[in-house]
BALOBA-1460 file (C-alpha; in Angstrom, 3 decimals):
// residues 328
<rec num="1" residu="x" x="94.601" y="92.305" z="80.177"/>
<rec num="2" residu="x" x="95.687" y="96.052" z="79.683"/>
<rec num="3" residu="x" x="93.265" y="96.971" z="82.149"/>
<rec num="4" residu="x" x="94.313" y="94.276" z="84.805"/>
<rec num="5" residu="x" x="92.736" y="92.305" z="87.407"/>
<rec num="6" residu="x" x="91.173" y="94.116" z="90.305"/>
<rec num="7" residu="x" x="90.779" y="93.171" z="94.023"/>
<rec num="8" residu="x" x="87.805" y="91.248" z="94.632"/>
<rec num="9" residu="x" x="87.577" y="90.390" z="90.772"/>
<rec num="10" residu="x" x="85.854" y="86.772" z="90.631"/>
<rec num="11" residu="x" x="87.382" y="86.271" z="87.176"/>
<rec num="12" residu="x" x="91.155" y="86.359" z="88.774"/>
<rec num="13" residu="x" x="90.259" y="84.476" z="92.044"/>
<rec num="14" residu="x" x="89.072" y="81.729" z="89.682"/>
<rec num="15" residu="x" x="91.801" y="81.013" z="87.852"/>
<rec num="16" residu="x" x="94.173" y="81.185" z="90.554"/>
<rec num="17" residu="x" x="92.176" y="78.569" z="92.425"/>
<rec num="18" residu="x" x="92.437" y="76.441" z="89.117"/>
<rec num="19" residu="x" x="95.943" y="77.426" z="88.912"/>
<rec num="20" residu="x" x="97.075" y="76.151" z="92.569"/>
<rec num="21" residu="x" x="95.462" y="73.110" z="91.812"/>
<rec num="22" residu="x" x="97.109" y="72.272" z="88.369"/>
<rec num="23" residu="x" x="100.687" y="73.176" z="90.157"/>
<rec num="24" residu="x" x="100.066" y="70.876" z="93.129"/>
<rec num="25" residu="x" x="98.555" y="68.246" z="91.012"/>
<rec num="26" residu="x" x="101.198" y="68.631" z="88.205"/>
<rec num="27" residu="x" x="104.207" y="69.108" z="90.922"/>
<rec num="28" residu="x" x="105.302" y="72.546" z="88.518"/>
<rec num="29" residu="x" x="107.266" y="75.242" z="89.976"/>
<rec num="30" residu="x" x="105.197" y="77.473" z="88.211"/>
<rec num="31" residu="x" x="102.229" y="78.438" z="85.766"/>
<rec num="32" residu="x" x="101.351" y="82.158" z="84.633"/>
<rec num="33" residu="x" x="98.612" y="83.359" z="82.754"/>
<rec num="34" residu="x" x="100.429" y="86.437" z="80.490"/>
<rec num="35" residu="x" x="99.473" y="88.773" z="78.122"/>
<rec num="36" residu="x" x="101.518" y="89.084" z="74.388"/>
<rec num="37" residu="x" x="101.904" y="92.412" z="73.052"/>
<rec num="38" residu="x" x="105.259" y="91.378" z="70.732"/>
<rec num="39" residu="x" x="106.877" y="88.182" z="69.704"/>
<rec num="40" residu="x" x="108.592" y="86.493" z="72.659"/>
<rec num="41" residu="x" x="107.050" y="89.353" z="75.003"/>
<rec num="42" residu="x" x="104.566" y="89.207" z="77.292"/>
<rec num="43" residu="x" x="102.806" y="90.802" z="80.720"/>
<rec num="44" residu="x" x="102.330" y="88.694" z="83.610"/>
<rec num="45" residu="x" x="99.155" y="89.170" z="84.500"/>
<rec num="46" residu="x" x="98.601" y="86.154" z="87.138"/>
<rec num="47" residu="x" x="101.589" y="84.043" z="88.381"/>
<rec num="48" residu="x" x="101.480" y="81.227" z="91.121"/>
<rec num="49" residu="x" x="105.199" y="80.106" z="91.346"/>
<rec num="50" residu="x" x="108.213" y="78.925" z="94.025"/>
<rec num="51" residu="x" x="110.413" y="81.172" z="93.399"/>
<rec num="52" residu="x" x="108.187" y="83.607" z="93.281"/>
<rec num="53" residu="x" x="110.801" y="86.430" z="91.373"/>
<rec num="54" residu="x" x="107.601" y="87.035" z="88.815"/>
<rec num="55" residu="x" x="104.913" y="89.436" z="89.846"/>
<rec num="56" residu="x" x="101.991" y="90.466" z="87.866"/>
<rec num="57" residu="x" x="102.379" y="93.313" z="85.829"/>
<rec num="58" residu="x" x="106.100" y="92.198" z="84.590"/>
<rec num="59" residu="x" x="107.296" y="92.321" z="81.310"/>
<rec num="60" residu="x" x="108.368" y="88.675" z="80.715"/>
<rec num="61" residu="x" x="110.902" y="87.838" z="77.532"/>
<rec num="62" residu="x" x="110.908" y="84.090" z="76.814"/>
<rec num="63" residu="x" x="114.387" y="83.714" z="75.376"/>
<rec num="64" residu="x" x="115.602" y="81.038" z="73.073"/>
<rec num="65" residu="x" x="112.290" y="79.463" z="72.830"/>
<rec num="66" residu="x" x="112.807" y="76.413" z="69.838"/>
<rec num="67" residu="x" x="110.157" y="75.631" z="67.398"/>
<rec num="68" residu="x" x="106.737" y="74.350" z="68.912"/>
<rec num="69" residu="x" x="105.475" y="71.518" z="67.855"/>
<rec num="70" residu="x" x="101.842" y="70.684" z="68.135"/>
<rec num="71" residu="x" x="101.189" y="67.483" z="69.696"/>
<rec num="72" residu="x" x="98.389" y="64.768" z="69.516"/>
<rec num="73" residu="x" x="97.416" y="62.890" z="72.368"/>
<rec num="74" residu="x" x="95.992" y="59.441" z="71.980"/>
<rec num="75" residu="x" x="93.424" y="58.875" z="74.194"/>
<rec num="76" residu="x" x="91.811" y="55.393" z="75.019"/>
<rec num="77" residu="x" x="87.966" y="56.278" z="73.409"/>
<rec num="78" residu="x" x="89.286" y="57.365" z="70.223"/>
<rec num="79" residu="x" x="91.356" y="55.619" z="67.380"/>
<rec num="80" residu="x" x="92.309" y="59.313" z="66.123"/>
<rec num="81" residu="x" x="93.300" y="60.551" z="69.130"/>
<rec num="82" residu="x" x="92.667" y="63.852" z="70.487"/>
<rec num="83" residu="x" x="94.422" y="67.207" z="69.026"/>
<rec num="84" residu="x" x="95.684" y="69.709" z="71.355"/>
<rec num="85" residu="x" x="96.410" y="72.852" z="70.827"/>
<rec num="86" residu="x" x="99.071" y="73.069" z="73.608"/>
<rec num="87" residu="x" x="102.636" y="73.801" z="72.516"/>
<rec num="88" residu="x" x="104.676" y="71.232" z="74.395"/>
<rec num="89" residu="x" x="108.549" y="72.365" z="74.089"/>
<rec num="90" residu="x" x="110.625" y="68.818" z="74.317"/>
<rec num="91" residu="x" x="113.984" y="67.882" z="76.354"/>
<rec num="92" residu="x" x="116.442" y="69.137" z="76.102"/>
<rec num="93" residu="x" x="114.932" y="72.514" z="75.118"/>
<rec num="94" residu="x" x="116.810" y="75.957" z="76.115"/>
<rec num="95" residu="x" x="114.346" y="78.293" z="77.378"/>
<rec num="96" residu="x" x="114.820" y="81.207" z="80.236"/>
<rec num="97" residu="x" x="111.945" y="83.070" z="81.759"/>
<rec num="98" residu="x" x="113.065" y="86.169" z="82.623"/>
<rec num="99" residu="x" x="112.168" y="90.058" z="83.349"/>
<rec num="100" residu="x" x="113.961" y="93.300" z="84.104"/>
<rec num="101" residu="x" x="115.433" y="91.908" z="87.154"/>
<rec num="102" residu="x" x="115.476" y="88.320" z="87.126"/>
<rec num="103" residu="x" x="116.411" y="85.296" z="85.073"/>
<rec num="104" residu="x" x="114.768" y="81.844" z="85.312"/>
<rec num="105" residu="x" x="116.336" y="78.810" z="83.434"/>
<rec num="106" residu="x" x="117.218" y="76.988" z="81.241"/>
<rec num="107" residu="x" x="113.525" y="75.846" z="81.842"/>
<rec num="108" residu="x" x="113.946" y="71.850" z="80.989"/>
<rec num="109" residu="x" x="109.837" y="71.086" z="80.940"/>
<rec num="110" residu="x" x="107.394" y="73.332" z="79.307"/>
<rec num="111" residu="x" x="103.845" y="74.034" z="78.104"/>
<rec num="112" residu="x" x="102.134" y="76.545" z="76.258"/>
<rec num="113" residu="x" x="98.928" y="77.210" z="75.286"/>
<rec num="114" residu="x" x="97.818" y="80.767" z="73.614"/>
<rec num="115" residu="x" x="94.226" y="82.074" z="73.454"/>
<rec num="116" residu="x" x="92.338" y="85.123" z="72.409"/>
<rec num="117" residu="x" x="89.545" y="87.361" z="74.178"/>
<rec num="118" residu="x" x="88.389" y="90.180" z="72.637"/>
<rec num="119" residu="x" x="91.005" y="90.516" z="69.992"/>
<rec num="120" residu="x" x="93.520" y="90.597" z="72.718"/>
<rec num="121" residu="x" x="96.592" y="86.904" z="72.938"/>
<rec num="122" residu="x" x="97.189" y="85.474" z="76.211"/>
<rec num="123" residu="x" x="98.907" y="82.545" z="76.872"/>
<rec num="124" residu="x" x="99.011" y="79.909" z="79.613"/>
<rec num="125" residu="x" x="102.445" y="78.181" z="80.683"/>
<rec num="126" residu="x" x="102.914" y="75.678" z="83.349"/>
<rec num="127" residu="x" x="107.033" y="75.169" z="83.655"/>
<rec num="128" residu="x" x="109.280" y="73.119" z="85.662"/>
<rec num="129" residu="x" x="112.990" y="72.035" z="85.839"/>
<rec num="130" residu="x" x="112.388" y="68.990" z="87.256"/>
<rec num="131" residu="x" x="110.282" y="66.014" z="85.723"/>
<rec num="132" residu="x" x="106.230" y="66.447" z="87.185"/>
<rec num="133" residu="x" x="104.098" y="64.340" z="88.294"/>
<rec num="134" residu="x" x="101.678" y="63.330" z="85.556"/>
<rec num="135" residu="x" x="102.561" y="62.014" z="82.044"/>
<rec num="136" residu="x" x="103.106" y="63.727" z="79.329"/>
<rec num="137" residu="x" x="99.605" y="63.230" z="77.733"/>
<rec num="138" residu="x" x="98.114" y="64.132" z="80.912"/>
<rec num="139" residu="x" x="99.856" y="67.222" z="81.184"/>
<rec num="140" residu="x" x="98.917" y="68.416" z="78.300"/>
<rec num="141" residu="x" x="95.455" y="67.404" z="78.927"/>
<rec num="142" residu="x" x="95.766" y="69.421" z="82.140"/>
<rec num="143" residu="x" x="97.248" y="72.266" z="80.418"/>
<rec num="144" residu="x" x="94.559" y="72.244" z="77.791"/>
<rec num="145" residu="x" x="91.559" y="72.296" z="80.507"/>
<rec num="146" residu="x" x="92.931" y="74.944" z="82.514"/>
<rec num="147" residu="x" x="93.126" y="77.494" z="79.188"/>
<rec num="148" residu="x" x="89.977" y="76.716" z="78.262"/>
<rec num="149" residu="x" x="89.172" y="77.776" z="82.675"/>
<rec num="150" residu="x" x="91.048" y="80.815" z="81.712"/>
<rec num="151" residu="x" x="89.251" y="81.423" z="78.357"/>
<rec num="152" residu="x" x="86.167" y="81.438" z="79.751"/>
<rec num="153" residu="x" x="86.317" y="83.135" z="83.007"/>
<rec num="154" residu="x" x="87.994" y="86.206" z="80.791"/>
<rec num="155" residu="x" x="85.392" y="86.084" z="78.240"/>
<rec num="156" residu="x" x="82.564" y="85.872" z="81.169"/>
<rec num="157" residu="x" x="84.326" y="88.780" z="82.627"/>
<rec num="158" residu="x" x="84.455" y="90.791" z="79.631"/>
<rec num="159" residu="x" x="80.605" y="90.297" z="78.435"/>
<rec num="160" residu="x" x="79.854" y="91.051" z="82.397"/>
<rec num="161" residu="x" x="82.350" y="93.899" z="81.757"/>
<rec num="162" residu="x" x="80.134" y="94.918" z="78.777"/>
<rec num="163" residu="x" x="77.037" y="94.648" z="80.294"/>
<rec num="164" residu="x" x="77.742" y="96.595" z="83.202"/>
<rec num="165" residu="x" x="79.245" y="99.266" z="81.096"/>
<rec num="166" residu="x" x="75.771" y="99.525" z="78.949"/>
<rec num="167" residu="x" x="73.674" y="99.819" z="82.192"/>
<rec num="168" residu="x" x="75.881" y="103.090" z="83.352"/>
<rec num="169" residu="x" x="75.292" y="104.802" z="79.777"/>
<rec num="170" residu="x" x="71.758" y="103.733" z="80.511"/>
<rec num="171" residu="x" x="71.593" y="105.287" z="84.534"/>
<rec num="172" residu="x" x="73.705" y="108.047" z="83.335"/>
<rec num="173" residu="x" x="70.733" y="109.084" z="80.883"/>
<rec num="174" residu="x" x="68.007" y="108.126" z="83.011"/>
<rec num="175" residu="x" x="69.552" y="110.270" z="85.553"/>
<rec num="176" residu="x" x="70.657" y="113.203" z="83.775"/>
<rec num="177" residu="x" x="68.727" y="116.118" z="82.525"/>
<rec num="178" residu="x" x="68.968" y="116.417" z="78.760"/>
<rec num="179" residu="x" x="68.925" y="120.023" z="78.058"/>
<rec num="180" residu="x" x="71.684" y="121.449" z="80.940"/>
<rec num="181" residu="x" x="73.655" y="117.386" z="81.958"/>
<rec num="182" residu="x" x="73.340" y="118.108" z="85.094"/>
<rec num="183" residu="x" x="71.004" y="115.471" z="87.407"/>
<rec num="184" residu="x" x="67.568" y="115.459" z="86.958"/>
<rec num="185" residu="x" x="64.882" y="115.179" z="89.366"/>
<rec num="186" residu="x" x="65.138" y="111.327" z="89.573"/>
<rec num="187" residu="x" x="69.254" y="111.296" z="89.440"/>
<rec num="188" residu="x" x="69.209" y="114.149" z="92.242"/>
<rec num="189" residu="x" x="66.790" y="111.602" z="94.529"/>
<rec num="190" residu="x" x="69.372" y="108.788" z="94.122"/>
<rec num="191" residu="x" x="72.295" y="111.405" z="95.511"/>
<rec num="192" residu="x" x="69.966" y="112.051" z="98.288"/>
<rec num="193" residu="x" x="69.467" y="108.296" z="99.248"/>
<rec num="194" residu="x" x="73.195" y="107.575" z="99.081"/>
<rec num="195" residu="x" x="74.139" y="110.796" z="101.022"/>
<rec num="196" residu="x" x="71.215" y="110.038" z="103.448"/>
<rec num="197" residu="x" x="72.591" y="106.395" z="104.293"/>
<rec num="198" residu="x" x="76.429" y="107.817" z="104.735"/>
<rec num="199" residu="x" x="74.699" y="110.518" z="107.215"/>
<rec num="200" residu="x" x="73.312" y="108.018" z="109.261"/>
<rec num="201" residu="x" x="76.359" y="106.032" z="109.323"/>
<rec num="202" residu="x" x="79.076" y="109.188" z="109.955"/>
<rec num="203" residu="x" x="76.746" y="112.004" z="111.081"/>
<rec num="204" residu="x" x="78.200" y="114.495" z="108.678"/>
<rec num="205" residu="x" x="77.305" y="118.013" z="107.986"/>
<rec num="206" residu="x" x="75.503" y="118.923" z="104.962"/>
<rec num="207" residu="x" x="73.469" y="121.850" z="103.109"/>
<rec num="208" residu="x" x="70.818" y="121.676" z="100.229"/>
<rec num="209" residu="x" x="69.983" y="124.785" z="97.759"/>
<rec num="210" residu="x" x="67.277" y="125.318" z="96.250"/>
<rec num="211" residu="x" x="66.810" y="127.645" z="93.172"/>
<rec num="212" residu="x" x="63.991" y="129.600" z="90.737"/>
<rec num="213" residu="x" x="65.364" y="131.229" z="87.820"/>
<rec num="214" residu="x" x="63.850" y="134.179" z="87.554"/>
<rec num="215" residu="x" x="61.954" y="136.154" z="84.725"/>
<rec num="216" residu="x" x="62.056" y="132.645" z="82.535"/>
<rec num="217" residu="x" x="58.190" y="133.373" z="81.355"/>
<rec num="218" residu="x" x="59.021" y="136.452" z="80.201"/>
<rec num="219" residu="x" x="62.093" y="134.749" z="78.190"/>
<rec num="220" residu="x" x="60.138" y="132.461" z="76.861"/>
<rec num="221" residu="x" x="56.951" y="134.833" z="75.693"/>
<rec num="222" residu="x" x="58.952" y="137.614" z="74.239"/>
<rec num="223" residu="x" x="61.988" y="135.827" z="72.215"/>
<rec num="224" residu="x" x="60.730" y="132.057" z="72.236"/>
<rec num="225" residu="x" x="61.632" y="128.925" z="73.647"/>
<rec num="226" residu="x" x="64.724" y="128.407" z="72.421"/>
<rec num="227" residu="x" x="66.250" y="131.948" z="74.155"/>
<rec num="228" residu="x" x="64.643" y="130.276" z="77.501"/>
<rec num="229" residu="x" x="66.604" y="127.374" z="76.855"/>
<rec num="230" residu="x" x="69.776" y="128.988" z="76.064"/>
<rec num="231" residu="x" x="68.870" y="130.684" z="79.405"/>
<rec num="232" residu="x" x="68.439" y="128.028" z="81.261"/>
<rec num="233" residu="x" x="71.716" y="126.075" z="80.493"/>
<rec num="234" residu="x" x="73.388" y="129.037" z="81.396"/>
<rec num="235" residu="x" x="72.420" y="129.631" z="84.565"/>
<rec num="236" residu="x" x="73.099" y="125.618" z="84.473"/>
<rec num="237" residu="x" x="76.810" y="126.245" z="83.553"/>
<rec num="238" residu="x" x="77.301" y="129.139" z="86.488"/>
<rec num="239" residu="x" x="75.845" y="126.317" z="88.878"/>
<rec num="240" residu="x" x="77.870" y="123.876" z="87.873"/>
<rec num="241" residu="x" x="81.399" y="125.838" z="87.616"/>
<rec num="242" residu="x" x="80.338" y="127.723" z="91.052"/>
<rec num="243" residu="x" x="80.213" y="124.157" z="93.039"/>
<rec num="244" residu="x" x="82.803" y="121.660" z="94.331"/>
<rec num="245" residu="x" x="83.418" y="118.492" z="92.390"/>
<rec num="246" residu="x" x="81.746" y="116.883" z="95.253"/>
<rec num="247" residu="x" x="78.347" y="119.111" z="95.310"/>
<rec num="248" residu="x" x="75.160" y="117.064" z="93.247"/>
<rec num="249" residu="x" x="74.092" y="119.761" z="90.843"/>
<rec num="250" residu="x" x="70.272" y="119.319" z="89.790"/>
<rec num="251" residu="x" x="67.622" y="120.236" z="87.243"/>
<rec num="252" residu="x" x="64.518" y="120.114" z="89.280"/>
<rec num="253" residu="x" x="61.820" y="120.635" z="85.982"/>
<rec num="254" residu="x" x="61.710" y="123.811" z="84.115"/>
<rec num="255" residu="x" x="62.946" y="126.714" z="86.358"/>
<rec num="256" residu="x" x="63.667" y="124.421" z="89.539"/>
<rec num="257" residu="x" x="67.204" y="123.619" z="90.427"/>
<rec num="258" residu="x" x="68.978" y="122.272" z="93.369"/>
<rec num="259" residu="x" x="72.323" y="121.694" z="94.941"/>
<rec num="260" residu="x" x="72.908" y="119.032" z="97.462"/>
<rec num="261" residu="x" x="76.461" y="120.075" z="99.101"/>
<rec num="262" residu="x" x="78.047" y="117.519" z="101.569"/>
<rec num="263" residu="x" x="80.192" y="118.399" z="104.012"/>
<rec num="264" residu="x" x="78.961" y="121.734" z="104.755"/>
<rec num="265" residu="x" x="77.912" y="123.139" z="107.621"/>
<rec num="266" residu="x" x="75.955" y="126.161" z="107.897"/>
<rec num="267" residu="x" x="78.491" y="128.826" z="108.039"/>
<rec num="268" residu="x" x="80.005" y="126.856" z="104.995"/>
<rec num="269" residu="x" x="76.731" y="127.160" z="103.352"/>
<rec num="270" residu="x" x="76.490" y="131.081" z="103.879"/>
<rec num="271" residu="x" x="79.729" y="131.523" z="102.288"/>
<rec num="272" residu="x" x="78.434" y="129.089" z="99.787"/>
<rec num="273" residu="x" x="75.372" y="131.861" z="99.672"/>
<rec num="274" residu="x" x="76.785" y="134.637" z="98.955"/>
<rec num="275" residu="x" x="79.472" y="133.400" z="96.397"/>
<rec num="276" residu="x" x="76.409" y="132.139" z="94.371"/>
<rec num="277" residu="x" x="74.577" y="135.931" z="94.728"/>
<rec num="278" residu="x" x="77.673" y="137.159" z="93.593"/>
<rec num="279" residu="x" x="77.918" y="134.984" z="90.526"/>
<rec num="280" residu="x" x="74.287" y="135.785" z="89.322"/>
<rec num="281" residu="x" x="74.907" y="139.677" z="89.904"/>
<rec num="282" residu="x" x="77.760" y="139.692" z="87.880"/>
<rec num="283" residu="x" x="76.347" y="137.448" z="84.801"/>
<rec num="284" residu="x" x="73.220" y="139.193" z="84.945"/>
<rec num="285" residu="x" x="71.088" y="136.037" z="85.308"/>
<rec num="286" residu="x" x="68.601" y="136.808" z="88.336"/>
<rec num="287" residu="x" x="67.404" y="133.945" z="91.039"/>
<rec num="288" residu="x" x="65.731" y="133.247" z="93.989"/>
<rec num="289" residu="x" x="67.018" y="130.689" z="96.463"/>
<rec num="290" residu="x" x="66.924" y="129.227" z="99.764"/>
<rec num="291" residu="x" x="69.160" y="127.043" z="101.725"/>
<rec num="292" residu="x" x="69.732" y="124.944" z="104.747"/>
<rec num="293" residu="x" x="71.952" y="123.161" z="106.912"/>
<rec num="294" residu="x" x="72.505" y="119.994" z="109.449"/>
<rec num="295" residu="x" x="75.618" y="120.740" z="110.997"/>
<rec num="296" residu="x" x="75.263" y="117.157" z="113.393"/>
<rec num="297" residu="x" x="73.424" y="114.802" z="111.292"/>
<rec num="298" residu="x" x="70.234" y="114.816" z="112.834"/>
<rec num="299" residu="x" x="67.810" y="116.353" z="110.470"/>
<rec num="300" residu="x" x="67.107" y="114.257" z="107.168"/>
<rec num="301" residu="x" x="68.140" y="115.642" z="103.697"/>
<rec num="302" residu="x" x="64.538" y="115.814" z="102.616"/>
<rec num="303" residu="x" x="63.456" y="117.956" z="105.355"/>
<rec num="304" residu="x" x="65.933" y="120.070" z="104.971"/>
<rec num="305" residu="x" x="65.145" y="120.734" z="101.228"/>
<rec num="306" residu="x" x="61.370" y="121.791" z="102.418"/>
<rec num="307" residu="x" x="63.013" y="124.275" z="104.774"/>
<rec num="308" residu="x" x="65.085" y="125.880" z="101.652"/>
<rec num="309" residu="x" x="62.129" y="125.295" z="99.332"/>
<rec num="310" residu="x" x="59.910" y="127.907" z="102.020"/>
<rec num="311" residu="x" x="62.938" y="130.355" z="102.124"/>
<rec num="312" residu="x" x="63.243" y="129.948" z="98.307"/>
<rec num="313" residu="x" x="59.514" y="131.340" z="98.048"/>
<rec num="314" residu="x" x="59.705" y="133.832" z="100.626"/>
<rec num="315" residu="x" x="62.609" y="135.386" z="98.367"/>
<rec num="316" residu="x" x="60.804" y="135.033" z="95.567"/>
<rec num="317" residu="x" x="58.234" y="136.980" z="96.979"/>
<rec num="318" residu="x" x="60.338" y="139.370" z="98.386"/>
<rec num="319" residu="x" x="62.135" y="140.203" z="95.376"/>
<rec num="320" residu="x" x="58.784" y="140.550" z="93.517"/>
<rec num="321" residu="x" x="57.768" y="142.962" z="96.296"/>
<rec num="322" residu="x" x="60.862" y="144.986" z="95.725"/>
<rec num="323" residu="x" x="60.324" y="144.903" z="91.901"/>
<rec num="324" residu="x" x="56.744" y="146.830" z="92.253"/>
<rec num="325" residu="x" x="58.010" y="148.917" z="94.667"/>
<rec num="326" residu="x" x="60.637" y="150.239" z="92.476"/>
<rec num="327" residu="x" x="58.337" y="150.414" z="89.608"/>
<rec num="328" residu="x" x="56.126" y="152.220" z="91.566"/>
């Protein structure tokens, strides 16, 4: 798996139980589950051996491996006998297992068994240098159920993979706002849950923004819709370059953005403040804003955004006041 197996990933914990229990049962030093990327190379991606010298993520060369032969095992329901696919490599076979550090052989007993997921070859191998437990048919019968564990735990992991993968795309556009990317009104809520619950927990500081673009009415009824757009995402942009990585950067609904900023206190949030007035001054893209602050994690995020939302208006106001004055 080029990606690898995770901590906590069900797929790997699986097969490892399944693994243990083939070994023990089978009396093998050793079975691996590897990925092929070249002939007679492979990455170890899950290994349950004594020695342990293997580790997952080696690069394992099989050296000297003879011809496999495919081998039919007669079973007692069936005149035909049942056909495995498992590649059983016969005394007195030559084979080392071995990667950049370590060499392990001449392995005397021997079974492989390749599958593919997704395009990609793995292969199973349970090894030994001493005779196991079971008989030959029944090792290979062994071998030959726990591939087809493998096979489908990877393949249940992949379509789970897959699945999960479609339902970001689909929160990332149910979440976003479609003209500017940044969160919309129902993707900024979510950040405000999931900073709300880590407040609670860690009583940390944090500051919410709230912005009007200014003058978008005008935009809009003197050089059309489009201009207003092309307004708007760029007063999106200086947002969005002016915060951390960390900040939750929101489209509100027409001219109504928002900034939820984690730890930051309030005198954070000033300087925060006045960096923004200086961006806007300089680009020439006029805004009205308020902000507040919970330095100990006692005031909810939502209240705080009413507080910024009233000092948001009384600027607004202000500014308009100053405007007629000026005029005047």
């Amino acid at each position: 798996m080029r990606q690898g197996f995770l901590p906590g990933d069900e797929a790997r914990a699986s097969i490892i139980t399944a693994m243990d229990k083939v070994r023990t049962t089978c009396r093998a030093q050793g079975v691996l589950l590897a990925s092929t990327f070249e002939h007679r190379l492979a990455t170890v991606e899950i290994i349950r051996s004594s020695p342990s010298f293997l580790r997952a993520g080696d690069t394992l060369t099989i050296r000297r491996l003879p011809k496999v032969i495919r081998t039919k095992v007669q079973t007692s329901n069936s005149t035909g006998g049942y056909q495995a696919d498992v590649h059983f490599i016969p005394k007195p076979a030559y084979v080392e297992l071995s990667n950049d550090l370590f060499s392990y052989g001449p392995v005397k007993s021997i079974y492989l068994r390749s599958f593919e997921v997704d395009k990609e070859e793995f292969f199973v191998c349970l090894y030994s240098n001493s005779k196991m437990a079971l008989p030959e048919d029944a090792l290979i019968m062994t071998v030959e159920m726990l591939t087809l564990h493998c096979e489908n735990a990877l393949k249940l992991r992949s379509a789970l993979g897959k699945v999960t993968q479609k339902l970001d795309v689909v929160q990332t556009k149910a979440s976003s706002d479609e003209l500017t990317g940044l969160l919309n009104r129902y993707g900024f809520t979510l950040a405000i849950s999931k900073e709300q619950k880590r407040r609670e927990r860690y009583s940390m500081p944090v500051s919410v923004f709230v912005f009007d673009l200014d003058g978008l009415k005008n935009i809009n009824d003197t050089y059309g819709h489009k201009a207003g757009d092309q307004h708007i995402q760029r007063f999106a942009a200086l947002l969005d370059r002016t915060c951390r990585s960390i900040d939750f950067t929101a489209r509100l609904g027409g001219d109504e953005f928002a900034i939820l900023a984690p730890h930051t206190d309030s005198s954070s949030a000033e300087q925060m403040a006045a960096r923004l007035r200086r961006v806007f001054t300089e680009n020439g893209i006029p805004a009205s804003f308020g902000y507040a602050s919970d330095d100990g994690g006692t005031v909810a995020i939502n209240d705080l955004i009413v507080i910024a939302d009233a000092q948001m208006y009384a600027n607004k106001q202000s500014r308009k006041q100053l405007q007629r004055r000026n005029v005047g």
